[in-house]
N, C-alpha and C positions, 0 to 999 in steps of 0.2 A: 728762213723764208721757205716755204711750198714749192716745190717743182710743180711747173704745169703738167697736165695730162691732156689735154687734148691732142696730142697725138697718138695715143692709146687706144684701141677702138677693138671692144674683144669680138673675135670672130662668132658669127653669129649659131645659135643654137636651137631650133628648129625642132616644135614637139610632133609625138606622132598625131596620126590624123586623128579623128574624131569617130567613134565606133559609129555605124552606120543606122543603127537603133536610137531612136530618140527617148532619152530614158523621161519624159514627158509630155504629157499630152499637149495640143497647142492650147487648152483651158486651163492647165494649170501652168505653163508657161505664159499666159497673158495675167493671170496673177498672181505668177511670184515675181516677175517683173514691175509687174501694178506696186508689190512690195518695196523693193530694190529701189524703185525709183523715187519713190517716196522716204527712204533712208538719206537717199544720197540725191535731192532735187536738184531741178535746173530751177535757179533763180535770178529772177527780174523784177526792175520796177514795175509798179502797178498799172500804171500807164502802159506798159505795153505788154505783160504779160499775159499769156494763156493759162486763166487760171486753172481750166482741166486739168493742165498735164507741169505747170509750172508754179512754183513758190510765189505768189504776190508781194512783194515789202511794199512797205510805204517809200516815199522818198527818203524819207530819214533815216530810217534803217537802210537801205540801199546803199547811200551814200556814205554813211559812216561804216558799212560793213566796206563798200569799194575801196574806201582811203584806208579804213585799217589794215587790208591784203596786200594794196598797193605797197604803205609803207614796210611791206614783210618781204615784198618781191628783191634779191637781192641789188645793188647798186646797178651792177655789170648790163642788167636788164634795160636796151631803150628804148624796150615799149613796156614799162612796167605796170602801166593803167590795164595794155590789152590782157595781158599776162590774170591780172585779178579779175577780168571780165572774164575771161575764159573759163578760169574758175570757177565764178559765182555760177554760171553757166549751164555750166560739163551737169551732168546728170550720169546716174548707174551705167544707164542700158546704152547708152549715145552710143559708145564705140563698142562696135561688133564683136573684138575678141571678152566683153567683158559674159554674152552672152555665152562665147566659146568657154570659154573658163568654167562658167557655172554648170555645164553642159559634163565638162569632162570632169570636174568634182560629182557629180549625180551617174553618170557611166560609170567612172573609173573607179574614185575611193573612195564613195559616202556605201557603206555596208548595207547589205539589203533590206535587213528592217528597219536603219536608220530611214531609208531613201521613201521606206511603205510608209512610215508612220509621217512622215514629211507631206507625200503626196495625198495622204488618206484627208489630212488638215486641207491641202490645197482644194481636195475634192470639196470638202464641207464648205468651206468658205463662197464657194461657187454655187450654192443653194440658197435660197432665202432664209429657210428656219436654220440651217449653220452658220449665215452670217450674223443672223440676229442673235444667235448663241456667242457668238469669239468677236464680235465688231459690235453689237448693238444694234446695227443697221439692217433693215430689210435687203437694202439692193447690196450686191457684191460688193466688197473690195475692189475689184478691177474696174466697176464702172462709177466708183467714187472720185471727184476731184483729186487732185494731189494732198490741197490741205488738210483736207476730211482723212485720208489716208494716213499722215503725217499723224494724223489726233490719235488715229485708232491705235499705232503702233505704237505712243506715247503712252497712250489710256492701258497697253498689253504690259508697261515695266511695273506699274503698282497694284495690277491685279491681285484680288483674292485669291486665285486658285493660282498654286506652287506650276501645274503646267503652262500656265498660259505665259508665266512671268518667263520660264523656262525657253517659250516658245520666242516672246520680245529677244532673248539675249543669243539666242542660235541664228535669228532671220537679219537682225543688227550685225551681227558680226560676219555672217557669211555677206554680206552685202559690202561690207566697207572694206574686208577684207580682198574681197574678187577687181572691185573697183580702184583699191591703193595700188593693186600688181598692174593690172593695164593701164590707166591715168597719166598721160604725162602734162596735165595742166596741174597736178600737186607739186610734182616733183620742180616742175618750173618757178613756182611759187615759193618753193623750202630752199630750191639751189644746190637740192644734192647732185653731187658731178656723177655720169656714169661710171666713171672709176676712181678708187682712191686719190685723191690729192698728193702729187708727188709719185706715183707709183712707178717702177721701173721691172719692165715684163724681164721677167726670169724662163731661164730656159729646164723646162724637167726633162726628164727619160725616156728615152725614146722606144717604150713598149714594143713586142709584138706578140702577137696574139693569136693561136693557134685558130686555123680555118679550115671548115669542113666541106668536102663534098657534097653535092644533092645524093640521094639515097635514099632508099624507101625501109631498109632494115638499118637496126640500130649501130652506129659507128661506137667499135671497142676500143678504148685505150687504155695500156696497161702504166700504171706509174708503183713506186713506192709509198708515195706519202699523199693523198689528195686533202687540201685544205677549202672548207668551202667556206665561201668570206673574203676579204680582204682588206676587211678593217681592222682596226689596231689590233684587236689578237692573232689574226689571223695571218699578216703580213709580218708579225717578228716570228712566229713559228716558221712560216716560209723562209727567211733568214736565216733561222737555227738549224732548221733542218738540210737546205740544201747546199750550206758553208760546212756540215757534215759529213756530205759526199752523197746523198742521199736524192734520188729523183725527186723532185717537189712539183705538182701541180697545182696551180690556184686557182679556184673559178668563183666565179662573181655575177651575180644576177643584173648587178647593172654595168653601164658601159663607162667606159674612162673616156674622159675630158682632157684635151691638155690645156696648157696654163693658158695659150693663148686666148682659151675661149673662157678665162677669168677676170674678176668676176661674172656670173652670169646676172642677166636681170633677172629682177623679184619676177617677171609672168613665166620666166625659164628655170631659174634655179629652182624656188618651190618643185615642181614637176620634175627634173630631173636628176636632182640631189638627194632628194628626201623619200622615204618611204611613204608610200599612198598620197603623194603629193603633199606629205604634215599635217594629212587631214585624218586623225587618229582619234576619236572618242572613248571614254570606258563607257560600258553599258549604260550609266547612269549621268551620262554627259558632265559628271563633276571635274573630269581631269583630261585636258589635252595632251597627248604625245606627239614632240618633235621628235624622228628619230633618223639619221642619214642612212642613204642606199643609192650607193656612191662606188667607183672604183677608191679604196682608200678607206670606205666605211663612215664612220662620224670623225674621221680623222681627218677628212677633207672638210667639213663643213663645221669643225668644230672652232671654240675660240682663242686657241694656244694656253688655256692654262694647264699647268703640268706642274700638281702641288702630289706630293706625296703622300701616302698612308699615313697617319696620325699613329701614334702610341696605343688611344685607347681603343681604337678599332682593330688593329693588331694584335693587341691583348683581349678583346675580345671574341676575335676568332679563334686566337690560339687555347681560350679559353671553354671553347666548341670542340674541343679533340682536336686541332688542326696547330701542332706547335710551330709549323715552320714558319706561318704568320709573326714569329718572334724571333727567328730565329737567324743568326747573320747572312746565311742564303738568299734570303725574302730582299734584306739592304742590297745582297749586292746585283740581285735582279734588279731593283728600282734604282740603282744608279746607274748599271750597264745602261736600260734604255734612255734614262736622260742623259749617259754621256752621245748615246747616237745622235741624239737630235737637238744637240747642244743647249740642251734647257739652264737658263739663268734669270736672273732679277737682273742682273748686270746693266742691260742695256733700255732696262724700261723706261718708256718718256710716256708719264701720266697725261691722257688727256683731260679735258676738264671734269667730268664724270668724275672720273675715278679720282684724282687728284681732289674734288670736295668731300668723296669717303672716306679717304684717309685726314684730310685735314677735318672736317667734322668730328673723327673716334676720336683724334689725337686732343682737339676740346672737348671733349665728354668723356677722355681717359679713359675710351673702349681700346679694348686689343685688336691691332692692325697690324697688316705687314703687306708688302708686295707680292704679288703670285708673279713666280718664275714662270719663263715663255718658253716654248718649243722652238726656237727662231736661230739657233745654228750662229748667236753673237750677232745677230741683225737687231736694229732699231725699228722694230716691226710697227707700222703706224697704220694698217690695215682693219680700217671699222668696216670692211666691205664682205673679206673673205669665208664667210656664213655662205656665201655662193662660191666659194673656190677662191682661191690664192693665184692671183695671178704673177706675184715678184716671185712664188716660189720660196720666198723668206721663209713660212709655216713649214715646220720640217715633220710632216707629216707621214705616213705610211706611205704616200705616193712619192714621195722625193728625199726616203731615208732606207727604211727596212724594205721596201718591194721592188726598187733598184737594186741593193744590198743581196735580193735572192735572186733578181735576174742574174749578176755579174756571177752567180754561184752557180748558175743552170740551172734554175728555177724555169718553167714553163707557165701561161697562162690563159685562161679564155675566159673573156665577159660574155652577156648576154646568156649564161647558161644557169636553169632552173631545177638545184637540187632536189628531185622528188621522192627520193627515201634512198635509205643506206640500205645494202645486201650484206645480208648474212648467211654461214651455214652453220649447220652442227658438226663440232668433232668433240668425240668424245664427253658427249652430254654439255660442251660448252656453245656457247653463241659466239659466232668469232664473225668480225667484218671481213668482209673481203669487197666492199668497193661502194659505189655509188651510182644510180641512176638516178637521170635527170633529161632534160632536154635544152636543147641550144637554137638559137634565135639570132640569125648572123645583122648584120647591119644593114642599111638598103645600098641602093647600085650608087650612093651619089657617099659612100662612109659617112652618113649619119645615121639615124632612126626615126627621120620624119618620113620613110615612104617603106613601101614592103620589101621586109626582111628578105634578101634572094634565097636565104637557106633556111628551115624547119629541119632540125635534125634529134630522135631520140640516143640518148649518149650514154653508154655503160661503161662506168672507168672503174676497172679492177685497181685494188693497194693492197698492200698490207698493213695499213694505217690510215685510218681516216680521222680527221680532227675536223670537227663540228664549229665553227666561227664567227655564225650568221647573226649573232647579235642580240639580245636578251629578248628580243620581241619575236627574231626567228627558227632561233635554236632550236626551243623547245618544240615547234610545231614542226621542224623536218625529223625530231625523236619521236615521234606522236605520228607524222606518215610513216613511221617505217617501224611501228606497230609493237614499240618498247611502252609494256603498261605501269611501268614506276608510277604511281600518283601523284610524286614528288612533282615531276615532269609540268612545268607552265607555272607551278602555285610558287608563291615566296615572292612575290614583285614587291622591288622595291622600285620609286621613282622621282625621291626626292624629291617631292610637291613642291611648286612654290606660287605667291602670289606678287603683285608688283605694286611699286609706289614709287609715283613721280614729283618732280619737283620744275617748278615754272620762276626762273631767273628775269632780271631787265634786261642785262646784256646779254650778247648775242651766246650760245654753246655751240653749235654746231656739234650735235653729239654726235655723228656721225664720222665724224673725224678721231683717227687716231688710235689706238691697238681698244680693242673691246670690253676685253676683262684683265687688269693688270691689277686689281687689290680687291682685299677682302678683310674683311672685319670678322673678328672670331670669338666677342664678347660674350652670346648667346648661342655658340658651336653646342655646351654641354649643361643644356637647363637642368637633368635630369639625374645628375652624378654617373649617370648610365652611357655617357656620348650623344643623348637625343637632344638636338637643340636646333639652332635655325643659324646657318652663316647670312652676311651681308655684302652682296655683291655687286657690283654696275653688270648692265644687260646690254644687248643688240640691242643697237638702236636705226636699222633700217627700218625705212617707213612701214610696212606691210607687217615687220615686226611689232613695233609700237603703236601705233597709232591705231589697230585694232581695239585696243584696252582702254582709249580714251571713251570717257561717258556719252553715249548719244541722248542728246536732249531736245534734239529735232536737227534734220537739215541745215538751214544755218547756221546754227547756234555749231555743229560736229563740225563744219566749214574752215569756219572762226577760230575755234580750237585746233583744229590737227594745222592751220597755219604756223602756228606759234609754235610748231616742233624747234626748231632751230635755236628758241631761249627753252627747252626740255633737258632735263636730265632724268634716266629711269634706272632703277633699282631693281631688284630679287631681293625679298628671304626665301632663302632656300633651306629645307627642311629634312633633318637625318629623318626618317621617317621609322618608326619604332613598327607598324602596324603593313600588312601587304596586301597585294592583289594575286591577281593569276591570268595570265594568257592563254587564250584555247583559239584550233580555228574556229572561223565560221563554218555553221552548221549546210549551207548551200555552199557557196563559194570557194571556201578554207582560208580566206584570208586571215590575216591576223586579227585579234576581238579580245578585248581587256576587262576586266572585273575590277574598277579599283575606287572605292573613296577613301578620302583623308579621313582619317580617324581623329576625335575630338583631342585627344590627349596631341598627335603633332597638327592638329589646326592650332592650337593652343601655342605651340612654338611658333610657328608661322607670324601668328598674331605677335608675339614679344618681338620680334626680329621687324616687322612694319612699325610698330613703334618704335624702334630704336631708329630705325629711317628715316622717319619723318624727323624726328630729335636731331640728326644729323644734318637734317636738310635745312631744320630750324636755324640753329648755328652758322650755320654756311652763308645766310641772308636767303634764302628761296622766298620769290613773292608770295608763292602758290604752290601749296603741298596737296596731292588729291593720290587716292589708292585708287584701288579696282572692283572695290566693293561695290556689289547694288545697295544704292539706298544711303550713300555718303554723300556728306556733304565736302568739298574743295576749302580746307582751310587758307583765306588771305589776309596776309597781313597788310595795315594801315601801312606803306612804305613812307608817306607824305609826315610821319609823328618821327619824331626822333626815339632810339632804341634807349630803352628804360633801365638796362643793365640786369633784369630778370630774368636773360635769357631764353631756356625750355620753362622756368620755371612762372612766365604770362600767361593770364588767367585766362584770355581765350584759348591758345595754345592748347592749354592744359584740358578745359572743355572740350575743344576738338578731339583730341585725343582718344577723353574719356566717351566720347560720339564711336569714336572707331570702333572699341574695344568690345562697348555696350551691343554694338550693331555686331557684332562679330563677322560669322561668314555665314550669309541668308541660304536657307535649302529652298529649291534645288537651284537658283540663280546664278548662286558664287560657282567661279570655274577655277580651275588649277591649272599650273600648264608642267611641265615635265620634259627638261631634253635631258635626263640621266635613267637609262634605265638597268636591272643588276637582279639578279637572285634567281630565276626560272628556271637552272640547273643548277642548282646548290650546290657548292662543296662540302661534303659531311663525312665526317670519323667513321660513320654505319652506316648501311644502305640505305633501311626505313626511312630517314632523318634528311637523306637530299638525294641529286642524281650523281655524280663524280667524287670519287676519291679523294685524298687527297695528293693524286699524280695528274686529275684531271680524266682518267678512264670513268666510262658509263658503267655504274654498276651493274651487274650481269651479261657483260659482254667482253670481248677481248677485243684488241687493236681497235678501241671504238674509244674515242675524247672528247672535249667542252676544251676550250681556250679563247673563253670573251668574257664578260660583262656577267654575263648569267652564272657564272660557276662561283661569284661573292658569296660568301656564307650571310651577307646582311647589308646594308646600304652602305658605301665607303666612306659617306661625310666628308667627302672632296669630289671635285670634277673628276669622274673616274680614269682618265686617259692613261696615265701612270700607273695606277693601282692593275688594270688590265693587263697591261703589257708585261711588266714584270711579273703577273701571276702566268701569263703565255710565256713568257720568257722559261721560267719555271718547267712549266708541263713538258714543254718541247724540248728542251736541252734532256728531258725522262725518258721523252720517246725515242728521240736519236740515242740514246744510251741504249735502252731498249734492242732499236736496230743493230746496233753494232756487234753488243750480246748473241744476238739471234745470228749473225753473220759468222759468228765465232765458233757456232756451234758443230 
C-alpha cells in the first residue's frame, strides 16, 4: 500500500519576471489568443452558452460528455460533477499565467525568426485578403465566433499546402501545451497528486557557493582546473580532479534547487530545469529538443536509466581509430561510475507501463530485459522527478559526484555565463589559460524571481579548462572563443524518436511509479551496422503526454486527455545513422539546430512503432493511436470474444498496414529528442572531429570536451553511463597530466 503525501508540499519556485518589452503587438495578441482559445474552449450547453466566445453542445452532447468526466474524476473527489464542469468550462486564456507563459515562450525562447515568421502570419491574418488566403473568410480570425474558429483550425490539419498543415500543428501544440502547465481543472480531473505517491523528502548537500562583490572591473580568480557545466561529465571530472589534490572550480549557468523544492510543477520545472524552457526547434521544425540546464545537468532531470555501452558501439568506435572504446579501461570507467551511484536492476518494481513491455516482448519472443537504475539500492517509484527528485533516491550528479568533489575542495558558482575561453601563444602553440564569463548573483529574497543584487564580469585564470556544457553548448562556447575546426557543432546525433500509445479499460495511473525501468532490444540492430530503433515506456507527466494527443476539436481533445489515467505511452527510439549540426543564432547566439531524420532511420523508427503497437495488441489495449498526422486510432470490438489470431486479426493487421503506408507526412510529422551526442567528436586525426582521444581540443593545449558531444556517433543507450565513464576517462588524463607537470 502507497504512503500518503499530503504532507509533502515542495517549497515554492518563483520564475523571473517578465521582460518589460511586449514581444507582441496587442493585434496579434487578440488573435493568437482568438486561436488558443479555440484549441482549448470553454464549453457549455446551448441553452446557455455564448456562442461568440463559447463551444455550444446540444444537451446530449453536453450531458454525455458531463457524465463521461464525471465518471473519470477520481472517487476521493465530493464534488465530482463541479470538478467536470470546471472543466468542460476552463478555456486557454481564462487564467492569467496562461497568457504569462506564452508571453515568456515568445520573449525568452522562441528564436527570433521563429517568433518573425510567427508574428508575420499573425500580421496576415488580421487583414481581409490574408484572412481570406489562410481561413477562407473575409473577416478576421479574432472576430470570428469560437465555432467558426474551431472549423478553421480543423480545415489548417488537411490542408494542401505542407505550411499551412505545418502551421495547424505548431498553434495546437503551443496552445495545449501552455494551458496543460497552468490548468489545475485537468489535473483535478486525472487525480495526479502534486507529489509522488508515497514519497519521503530526502535530505541533499548542503552547497555553498562562491559570492561576489559589486564592482565595476572585472573580479579575477585563480583556480587549477575550471570545469564549466555540472552535468554528468562535468561533475565526475570535478570528482577526479579534486580527490587528486588539484583546486577544482565548477560553474554552472543555472542555479541549484534543493530537494525540498522537488518536484517542481510542470509551469516551473519546464522553465527552470530545462534549457530555453524545452522549447528547442531545428530549423525545419521536424525535431524537438528536450535538453536539462540544471545545477546537475540532465542528471537532475533525467529518468535513472543507466544501461551501459553495447559491444557494437564500442567496436565501432574503436573501429574509428579510438581502441580504448574496447579496451578493459573503457569497462572499468563504466563500472567505477555505476558503482558511485549504485546502479542496479535489483530493486525494480515495474509499474504498469513497463511491466506490459516486458510482458508483451516476452509473447512476441522479442528480446527484453530490465534497465538498471541510478537509485543507490532504493526502490525508486518516482514518475515525477523529470522535475527534480525530491527523496534524493536518483543518485545523480547532485547527490553523488558534486558532494564527492565538494568533500575534496571542490569550489562552486551557479548563475555564471561562460563566454569564451583565453588563450595565449607560447612557442607557436595555443595554450588555455582560463575563462571569461560573467556572473548573475540571485535576488535579496535567495531566489531568481526578482533583480540579481550582483552583475559581475569574471576572469578565471587555470591551467586547465574542461569544457562540460553539454552537446548543445559545448560547441557554441568553442565557437565564442574563436577555435575555427569546422568539425565544431556538425555530427548531431539525437536519437529521434516518435510515440505510441495505448488506451486500457482499467485504470494505469501511468504516472505512478519509476519511469523507465525496461526496454525491448528486438529492433536495437536493423542494419547489421547497430542502426535500429529500441523500445521503451516515456514520461508520462501530463504536459509531457498529452501534448501528442490528436486534436480534433475542443471537445472531442477534452474527452481524450481525460482518459490519461487508462494511457500507457511508448518511444521508439532511434540510433540515428544520419546527423545535424548546432551553430549559434545569427542575432542573439542562442543555441539553433539543423536536423531532420533521415529516411533510412525514419524507417527504423517506423519498425520499432510497429512492434509497439504489436505489444500493446497482446497486452489487451482497447485503443492503440501513434502521433502521426493523418492516422487513424485502431479499436478493438472489446464486447466479441478474442479469436485466438492474436497480432495476426485482420483489422489489426490493416491498421498497421494504415501506419506504415502513411509513414511520416512532411513537414507535419515531428520528432522529439532528449539525447543529444557528437558536436565535439572524438577522432584518431584532427580533420575527422574536435578532441583527441584524451578529450584535448585539437590545436590547443590544457583545452578539453568531457560530455555528450565528444561520442564518436550515437551511444544506442540512454547516454548517462556512456558520458561519465568517457569523463571519467579524460579526467583521471588530466590529473595525470597535472601531476606530471608538478614533477617537473
Amino acid at each position: 500500500m502507497s504512503l500518503p503525501t499530503d504532507s509533502v508540499s515542495p517549497k515554492a519556485t518563483p520564475l523571473p519576471p517578465l521582460p518589460d518589452n511586449d514581444p507582441l503587438t496587442p493585434a496579434q495578441w487578440k488573435t493568437l489568443l482568438a486561436i488558443t482559445d479555440a484549441c482549448i474552449p470553454s464549453i457549455k450547453p446551448i441553452s446557455v452558452a455564448d456562442t461568440r466566445t463559447e463551444i455550444a453542445a446540444t444537451d446530449t452532447e453536453y450531458s454525455t460528455a458531463l457524465s463521461t468526466i464525471r465518471g473519470l474524476v477520481p472517487e476521493s473527489d465530493p464534488e465530482a460533477t463541479l470538478a467536470a464542469t470546471d472543466y468542460l468550462q476552463d478555456y486557454a486564456s481564462s487564467n492569467p499565467a496562461f497568457k504569462q507563459e506564452l508571453q515568456r515562450i515568445f520573449a525568452l525562447y522562441m528564436p527570433s525568426s521563429t517568433r518573425q515568421e510567427l508574428t508575420t502570419v499573425l500580421n496576415v491574418m488580421n487583414t481581409r485578403v490574408g484572412s481570406l488566403a489562410l481561413t477562407g473568410y473575409l473577416t478576421p480570425i479574432s472576430e470570428q465566433p469560437v465555432h467558426i474558429r474551431e472549423a478553421i483550425i480543423r480545415s489548417w490539419k488537411t490542408a494542401r499546402l505542407g505550411p499551412i498543415r505545418s502551421l495547424h500543428r505548431s498553434l495546437t501544440v503551443l496552445s495545449r501545451q501552455t494551458w496543460i502547465k497552468i490548468t489545475p481543472t485537468l489535473r483535478r480531473v486525472l487525480g495526479v497528486p502534486r507529489v509522488p505517491t508515497g514519497m519521503k523528502p530526502g535530505k541533499g548537500y548542503d552547497y555553498e557557493f562562491i559570492q561576489l562583490p559589486p564592482g565595476d572591473k572585472p573580479e579575477v580568480i585563480e583556480t587549477d582546473v575550471i570545469i564549466v557545466g555540472s552535468g554528468c561529465g562535468g561533475a565526475v571530472c570535478a570528482k577526479n580532479l579534486a580527490e587528486a589534490g588539484n583546486r577544482v572550480l565548477v560553474v554552472e549557468k543555472a542555479y541549484h534547487w534543493t530537494p525540498e523544492h522537488f518536484p517542481m510543477s510542470e509551469e516551473h520545472g519546464w522553465n527552470h530545469l530545462f534549457m530555453n524552457g524545452a522549447f528547442i526547434s531545428s530549423d525545419d521544425t521536424s525535431t524537438s529538443i528536450v535538453a536539462g540546464q540544471a545545477w546537475g545537468g540532465g542528471g537532475t532531470v533525467n529518468w535513472s536509466a543507466s544501461l551501459q555501452t553495447q559491444g557494437y558501439v564500442r567496436k565501432e568506435w574503436a573501429d574509428r581509430g579510438l581502441p580504448f572504446f574496447t579496451s578493459e579501461r573503457f569497462q572499468e570507467c563504466l563500472d567505477r561510475v555505476c558503482d558511485r551511484m549504485g546502479v542496479s536492476a535489483d530493486y525494480v518494481e515495474q509499474n504498469s507501463a513497463n511491466a506490459k513491455l516486458l510482458e508483451g516482448a516476452r509473447k512476441l519472443g522479442y528480446n527484453h530485459k530490465v534497465v538498471p537504475q541510478n537509485t543507490g539500492g532504493a526502490q525508486h517509484r518516482c514518475g515525477h522527478c523529470t522535475f527534480g527528485c525530491g527523496s534524493c533516491e536518483k543518485q545523480g550528479p547532485v547527490i553523488s559526484f558534486l558532494p564527492d568533489a565538494a568533500r575534496a575542495g571542490a569550489k562552486f558558482i551557479e548563475g555564471f555565463h561562460a563566454e569564451r575561453v583565453i588563450f595565449k601563444t607560447i612557442g607557436g602553440k595555443r595554450v588555455t589559460t582560463g575563462v571569461v564569463g560573467s556572473w548573475v548573483s540571485r535576488d535579496i529574497n535567495g531566489g531568481v524571481a526578482g533583480e540579481p543584487i550582483t552583475r559581475r564580469k569574471v576572469i578565471i585564470k587555470a591551467k586547465r579548462v574542461i569544457v562540460s556544457a553539454g552537446t548543445m553548448q559545448s560547441p557554441l562556447l568553442l565557437l565564442r572563443s574563436k577555435l575555427n575546426n569546422p568539425q565544431i557543432g556538425r555530427n548531431l546525433y539525437v536519437h529521434p524518436v516518435s510515440l505510441l500509445g495505448g488506451i486500457y479499460q482499467e485504470e494505469i495511473r501511468p504516472w505512478e511509479g519509476a519511469i523507465l525501468t525496461s526496454v525491448v532490444g528486438e529492433y536495437e540492430n536493423l542494419d547489421g551496422r547497430g542502426h535500429g530503433a529500441k523500445l521503451e515506456a516515456t514520461n508520462m507527466i501530463p504536459s509531457s503526454w498529452l501534448i501528442w494527443l490528436d486534436w480534433k476539436g475542443g471537445l472531442q481533445y477534452k474527452l481524450d486527455a481525460a482518459r490519461m489515467k487508462h494511457m500507457v505511452g511508448y518511444i521508439s527510439i532511434c540510433k540515428d545513422r544520419h546527423t545535424g549540426r548546432v551553430y549559434p543564432d545569427p542575432i542573439d547566439g542562442r543555441v539553433r539546430f539543423s536536423y531532420t531524420p533521415s529516411k533510412f532511420d525514419k524507417g527504423h523508427i517506423m519498425k520499432g512503432l510497429l512492434a509497439l503497437a504489436r505489444i500493446q495488441y497482446v497486452e489487451g489495449a482497447s485503443e492503440i493511436f501513434t502521433t502521426i498526422p493523418g492516422v487513424s486510432t485502431f479499436k478493438r470490438d472489446v464486447s466479441l470474444p478474442a479469436s485466438g489470431d492474436g497480432i495476426n486479426d485482420e483489422s489489426f493487421q490493416a491498421w498497421l498496414e494504415e501506419v506504415e503506408t502513411k509513414g511520416f507526412p512532411t513537414p507535419e510529422s515531428v520528432f522529439v529528442s532528449a539525447h543529444q551526442m557528437g558536436t565535439c567528436r572524438m577522432s584518431k586525426v584532427e580533420k575527422e572531429g574536435v578532441v583527441d582521444h584524451t578529450g584535448r581540443v585539437w590545436g590547443t593545449e590544457g583545452l578539453y570536451v568531457a560530455d555528450a558531444s565528444v561520442f564518436p556517433s550515437a551511444s544506442g543507450v540512454n547516454p548517462m553511463v556512456t558520458n561519465m565513464a568517457i569523463s571519467d576517462w579524460i579526467s583521471r588524463g588530466v590529473a595525470e597530466g597535472l601531476r606530471s607537470r608538478a614533477t617537473l
